[in-house]
C-alpha positions as CSV (number, residue, x, y, z in Angstrom):
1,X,148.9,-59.9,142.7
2,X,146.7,-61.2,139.6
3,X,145.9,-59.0,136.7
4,X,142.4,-59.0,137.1
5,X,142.7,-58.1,140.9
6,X,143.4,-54.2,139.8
7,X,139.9,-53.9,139.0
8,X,138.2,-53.1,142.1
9,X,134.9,-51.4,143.2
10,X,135.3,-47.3,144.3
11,X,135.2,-46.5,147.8
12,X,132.0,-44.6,147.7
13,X,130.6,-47.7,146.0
14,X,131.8,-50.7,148.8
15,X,130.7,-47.5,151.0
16,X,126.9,-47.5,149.9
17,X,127.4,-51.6,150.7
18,X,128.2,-51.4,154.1
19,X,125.4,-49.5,154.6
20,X,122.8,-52.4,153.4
21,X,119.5,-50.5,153.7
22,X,118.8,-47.9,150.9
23,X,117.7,-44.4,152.2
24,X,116.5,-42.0,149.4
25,X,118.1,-38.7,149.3
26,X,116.1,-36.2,151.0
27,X,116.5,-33.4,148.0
28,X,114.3,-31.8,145.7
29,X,114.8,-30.3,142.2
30,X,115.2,-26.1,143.2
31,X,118.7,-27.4,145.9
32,X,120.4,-29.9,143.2
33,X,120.2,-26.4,141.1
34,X,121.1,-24.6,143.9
35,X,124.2,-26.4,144.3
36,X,125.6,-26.0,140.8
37,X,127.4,-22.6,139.5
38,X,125.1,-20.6,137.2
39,X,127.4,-20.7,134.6
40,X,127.1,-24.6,134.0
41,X,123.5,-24.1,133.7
42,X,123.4,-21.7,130.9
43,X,123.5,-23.3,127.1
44,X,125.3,-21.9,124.1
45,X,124.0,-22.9,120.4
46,X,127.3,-21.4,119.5
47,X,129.3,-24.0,121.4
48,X,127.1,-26.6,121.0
49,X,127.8,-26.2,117.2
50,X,131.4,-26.1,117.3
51,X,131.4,-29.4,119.6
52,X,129.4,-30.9,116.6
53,X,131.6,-29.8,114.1
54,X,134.5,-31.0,115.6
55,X,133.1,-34.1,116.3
56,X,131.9,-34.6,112.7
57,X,134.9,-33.7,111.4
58,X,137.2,-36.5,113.8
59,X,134.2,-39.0,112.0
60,X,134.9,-38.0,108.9
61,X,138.9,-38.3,109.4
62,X,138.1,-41.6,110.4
63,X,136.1,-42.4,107.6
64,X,138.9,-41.2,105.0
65,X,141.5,-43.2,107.1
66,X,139.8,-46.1,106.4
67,X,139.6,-45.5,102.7
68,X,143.3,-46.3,102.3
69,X,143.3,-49.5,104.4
70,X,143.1,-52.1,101.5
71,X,145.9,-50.2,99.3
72,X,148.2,-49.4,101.7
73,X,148.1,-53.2,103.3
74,X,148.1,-53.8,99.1
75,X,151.8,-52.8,99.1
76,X,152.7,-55.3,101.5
77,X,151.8,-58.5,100.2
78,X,154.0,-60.6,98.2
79,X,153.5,-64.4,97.3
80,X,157.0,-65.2,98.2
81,X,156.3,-64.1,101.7
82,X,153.8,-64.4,105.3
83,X,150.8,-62.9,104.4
84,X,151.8,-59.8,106.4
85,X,149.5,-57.7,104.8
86,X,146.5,-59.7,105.1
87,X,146.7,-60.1,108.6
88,X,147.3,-56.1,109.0
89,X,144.5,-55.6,106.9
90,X,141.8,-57.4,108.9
91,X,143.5,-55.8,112.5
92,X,143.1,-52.4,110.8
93,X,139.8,-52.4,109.5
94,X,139.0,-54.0,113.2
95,X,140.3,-50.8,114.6
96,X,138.6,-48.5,112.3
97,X,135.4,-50.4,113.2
98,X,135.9,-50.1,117.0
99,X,136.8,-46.7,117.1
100,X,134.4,-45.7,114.1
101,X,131.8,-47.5,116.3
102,X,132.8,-44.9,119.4
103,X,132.5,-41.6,116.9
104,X,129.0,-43.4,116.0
105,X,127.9,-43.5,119.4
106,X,129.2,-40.2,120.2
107,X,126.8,-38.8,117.7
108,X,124.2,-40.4,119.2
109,X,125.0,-39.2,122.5
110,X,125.3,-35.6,120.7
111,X,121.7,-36.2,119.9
112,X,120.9,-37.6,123.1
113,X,121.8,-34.1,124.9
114,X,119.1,-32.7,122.1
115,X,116.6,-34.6,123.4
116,X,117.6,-32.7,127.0
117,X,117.5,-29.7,125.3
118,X,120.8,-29.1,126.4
119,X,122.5,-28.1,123.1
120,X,120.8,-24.6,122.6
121,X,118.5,-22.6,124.9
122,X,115.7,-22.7,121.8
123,X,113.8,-25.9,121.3
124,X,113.9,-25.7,117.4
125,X,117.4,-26.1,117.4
126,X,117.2,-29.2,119.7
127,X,114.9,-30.3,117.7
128,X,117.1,-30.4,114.1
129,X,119.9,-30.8,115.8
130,X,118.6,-34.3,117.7
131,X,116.6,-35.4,113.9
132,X,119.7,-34.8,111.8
133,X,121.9,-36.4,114.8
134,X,120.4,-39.6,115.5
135,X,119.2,-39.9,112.1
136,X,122.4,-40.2,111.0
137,X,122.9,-43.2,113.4
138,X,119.3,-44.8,112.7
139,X,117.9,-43.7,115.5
140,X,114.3,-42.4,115.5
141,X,114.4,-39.2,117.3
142,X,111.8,-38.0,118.3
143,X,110.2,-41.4,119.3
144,X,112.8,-42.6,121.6
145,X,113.1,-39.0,123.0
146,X,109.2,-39.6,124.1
147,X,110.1,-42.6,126.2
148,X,113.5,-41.6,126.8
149,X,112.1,-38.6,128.8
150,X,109.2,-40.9,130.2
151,X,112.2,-42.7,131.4
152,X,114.0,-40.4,133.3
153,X,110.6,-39.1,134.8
154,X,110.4,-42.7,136.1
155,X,113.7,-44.3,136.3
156,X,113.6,-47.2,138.5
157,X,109.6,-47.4,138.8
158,X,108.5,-51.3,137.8
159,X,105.7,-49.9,136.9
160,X,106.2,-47.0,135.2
161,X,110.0,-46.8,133.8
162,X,110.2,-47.3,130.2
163,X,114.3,-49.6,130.3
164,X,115.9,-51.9,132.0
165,X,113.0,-53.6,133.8
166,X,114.6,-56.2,136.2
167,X,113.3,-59.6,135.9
168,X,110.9,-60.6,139.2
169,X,110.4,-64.2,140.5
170,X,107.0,-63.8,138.9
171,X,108.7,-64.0,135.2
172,X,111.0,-66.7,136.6
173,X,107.9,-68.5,138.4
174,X,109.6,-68.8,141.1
175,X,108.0,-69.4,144.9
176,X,107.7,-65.9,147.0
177,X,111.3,-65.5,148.9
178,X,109.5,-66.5,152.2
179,X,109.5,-70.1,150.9
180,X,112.2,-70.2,148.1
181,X,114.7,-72.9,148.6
182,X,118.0,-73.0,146.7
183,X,116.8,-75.4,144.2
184,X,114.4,-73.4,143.2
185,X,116.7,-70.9,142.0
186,X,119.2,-73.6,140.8
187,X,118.0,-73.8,137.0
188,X,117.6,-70.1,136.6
189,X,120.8,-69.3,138.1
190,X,123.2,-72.0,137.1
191,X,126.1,-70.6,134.3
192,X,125.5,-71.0,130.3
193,X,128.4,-69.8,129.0
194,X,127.4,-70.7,125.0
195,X,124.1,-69.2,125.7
196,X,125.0,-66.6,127.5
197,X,127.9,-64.9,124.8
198,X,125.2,-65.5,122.4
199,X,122.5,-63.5,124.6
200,X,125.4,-60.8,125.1
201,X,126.2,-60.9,121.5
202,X,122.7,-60.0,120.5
203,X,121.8,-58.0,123.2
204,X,125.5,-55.9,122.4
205,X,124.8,-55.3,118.5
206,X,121.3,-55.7,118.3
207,X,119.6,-54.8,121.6
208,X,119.1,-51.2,121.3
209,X,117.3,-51.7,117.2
210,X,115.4,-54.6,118.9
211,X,114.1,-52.5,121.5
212,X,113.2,-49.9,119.2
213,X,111.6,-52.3,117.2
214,X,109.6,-54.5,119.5
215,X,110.0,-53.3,123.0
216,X,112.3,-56.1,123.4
217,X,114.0,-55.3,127.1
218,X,111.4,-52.6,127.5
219,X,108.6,-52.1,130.1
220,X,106.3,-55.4,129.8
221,X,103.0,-53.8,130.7
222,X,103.2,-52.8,126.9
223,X,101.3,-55.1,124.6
224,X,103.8,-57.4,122.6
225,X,105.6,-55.7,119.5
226,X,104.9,-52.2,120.9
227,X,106.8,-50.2,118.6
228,X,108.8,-46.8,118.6
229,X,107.7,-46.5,114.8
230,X,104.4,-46.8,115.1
231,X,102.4,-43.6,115.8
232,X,99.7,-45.4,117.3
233,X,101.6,-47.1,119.8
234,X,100.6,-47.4,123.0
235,X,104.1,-45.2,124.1
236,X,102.7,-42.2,122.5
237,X,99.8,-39.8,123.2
238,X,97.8,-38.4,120.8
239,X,100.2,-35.1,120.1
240,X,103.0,-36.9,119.7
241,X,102.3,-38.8,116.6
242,X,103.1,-35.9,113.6
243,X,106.5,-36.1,115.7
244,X,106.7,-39.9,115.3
245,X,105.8,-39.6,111.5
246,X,108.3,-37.1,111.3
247,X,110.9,-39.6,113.0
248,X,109.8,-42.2,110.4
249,X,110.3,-39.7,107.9
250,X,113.9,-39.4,108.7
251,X,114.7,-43.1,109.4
252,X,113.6,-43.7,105.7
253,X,115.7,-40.8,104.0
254,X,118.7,-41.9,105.9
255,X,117.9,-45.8,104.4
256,X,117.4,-44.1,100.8
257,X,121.0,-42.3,101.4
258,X,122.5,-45.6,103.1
259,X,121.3,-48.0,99.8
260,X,122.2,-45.2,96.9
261,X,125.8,-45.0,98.6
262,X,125.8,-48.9,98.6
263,X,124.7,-49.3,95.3
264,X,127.4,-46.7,93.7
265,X,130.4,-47.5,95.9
266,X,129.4,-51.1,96.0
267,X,128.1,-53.3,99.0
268,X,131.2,-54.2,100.6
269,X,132.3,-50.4,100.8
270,X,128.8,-50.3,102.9
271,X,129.6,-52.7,104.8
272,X,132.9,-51.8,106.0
273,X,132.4,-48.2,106.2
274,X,129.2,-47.5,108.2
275,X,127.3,-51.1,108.5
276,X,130.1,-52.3,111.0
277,X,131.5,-49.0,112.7
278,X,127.2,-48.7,112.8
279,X,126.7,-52.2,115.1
280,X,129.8,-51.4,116.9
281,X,128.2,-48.0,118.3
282,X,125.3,-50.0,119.1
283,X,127.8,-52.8,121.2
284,X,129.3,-49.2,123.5
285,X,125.7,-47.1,123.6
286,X,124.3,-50.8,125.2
287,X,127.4,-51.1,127.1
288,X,127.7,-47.5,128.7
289,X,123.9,-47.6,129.7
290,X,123.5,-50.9,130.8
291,X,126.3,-49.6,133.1
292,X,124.5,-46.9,134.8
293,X,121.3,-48.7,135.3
294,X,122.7,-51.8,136.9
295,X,124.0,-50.8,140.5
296,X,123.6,-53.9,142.5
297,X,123.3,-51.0,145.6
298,X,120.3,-48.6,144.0
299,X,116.8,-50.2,144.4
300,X,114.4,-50.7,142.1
301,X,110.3,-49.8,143.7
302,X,106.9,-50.1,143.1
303,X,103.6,-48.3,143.4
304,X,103.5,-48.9,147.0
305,X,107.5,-47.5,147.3
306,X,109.0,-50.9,148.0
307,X,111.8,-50.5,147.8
308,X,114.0,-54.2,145.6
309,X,117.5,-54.5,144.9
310,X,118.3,-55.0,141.5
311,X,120.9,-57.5,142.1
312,X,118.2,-60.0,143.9
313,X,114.9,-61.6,142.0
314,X,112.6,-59.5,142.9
315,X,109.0,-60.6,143.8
């Protein structure tokens, strides 16, 4: 049997296939509670804090790891020999960026469950818990935690849901399905493999800021460059915009930290030890969500509940 043949769908996956037509779960809110034990319910600040810690701490091993890279590879090196060290060099700091990059994102995920206020029964503590969390990670909390929960009150509306808006035939200006031929789908679905890695590329590393930035990927019924750091944006109402200042606040202090340590330990040491691991958490947070948002089986619907597969153009 191939390699690649080991990766296969899960049952209850080719399961929801077979069954072609989507049917929404008859279930409200009070019965998914229901069905889980108390005890998973209730949220400790205590716990929550030790998970951090720990966390932090594993970061922080990483980070003092990495600080003995370039001597210890150093010792290795002779002129007389293959540049051993060299090559060991650049496979280690790969390793520290890559698994640097997962601690990254893991803080961001920390702050993520802030955002839930699932850390600690008391919003305050969500609340400087998620700022000190994502801010770390350049992540302005409080704005994406706006959309973020506009998001989940509207995952998979067209309309309404804030991410990972499918493309329609309308963006493609392509013909309703009724009439559609194959050639009309020919040019938009035909494989560029250069300009596809470089679309994965940026969308991997650069995606998430870009969204942040400009609404890239985000809801199109925004006006272009609808930012998360303006106050006035359009995503926002009214109250929310001491919260978004606030963010902004944060986002700057963290830069201020981010240039004094590059300017004292030097540019490169800025580099290596939180510009990469940084863009490296930004290539899994894209990967891990762009996972759970792109069943081929759940449908995407409209206003009118229509319900459209993601994995077809949808008109």
């Amino acid at each position: 049997m191939p390699w690649f043949q080991i990766f296969r769908d899960g049952p209850e996956y080719e399961a929801r296939k077979k069954r072609g037509v989507f049917t929404p779960p008859n279930l409200s809110m009070k019965r998914l509670h229901e069905a889980v034990p108390r005890h998973l319910l209730e949220r400790s600040t205590a716990k929550s804090l030790a998970y951090i810690s720990r966390h932090i701490a594993i970061t922080y091993m990483f980070y003092c790891l990495s600080t003995y890279i370039n001597l210890f590879t150093t010792q290795l090196s002779s002129p007389q020999s293959i540049p051993i060290g060299y090559l060991l060099r650049q496979l280690l700091w790969l390793l520290y960026w890559g698994w640097q990059g997962i601690a990254f994102a893991g803080i961001w995920c920390l702050g993520h469950e802030a955002g839930h206020n699932a850390l600690s029964p008391h919003e305050s503590v969500n609340s400087a818990l998620g700022m000190a969390l994502h801010t770390f990670v350049l992540t302005p909390y409080h704005s994406w935690r706006v959309t973020h929960n506009t998001h989940h009150k509207s995952t998979n509306n067209l309309e309404r849901d804030e991410t990972y808006i499918p493309p329609t035939r309308k963006s493609f200006k392509l013909p309703h399905g009724r009439v559609a031929v194959r050639m009309d789908h020919a040019e938009v679905l035909e494989e560029t493999p250069a300009f596809t890695l470089f679309k994965m590329f940026i969308r991997q590393f650069f995606g998430f800021q870009l969204y942040l930035i400009h609404n890239r990927k985000g809801n199109p019924k925004y006006p272009p460059w609808t930012s998360h750091y303006d106050p006035s944006s359009k995503l926002f109402l009214p109250k929310h915009q001491t919260q978004i200042v606030l963010s902004n606040i944060g986002i700057v202090s963290m830069l201020a930290l981010l240039f004094t340590y590059g300017h004292k330990s030097g540019w490169n040491a800025f580099c290596s030890h939180y510009l990469l691991p940084w863009l490296f958490a930004h290539n899994w947070i894209v990967l891990f969500t762009y996972l759970q948002h792109s069943d081929p089986t759940i449908p995407y619907y409209r206003k009118a509940r229509a319900f459209l597969r993601i994995g077809m153009i949808s008109y």
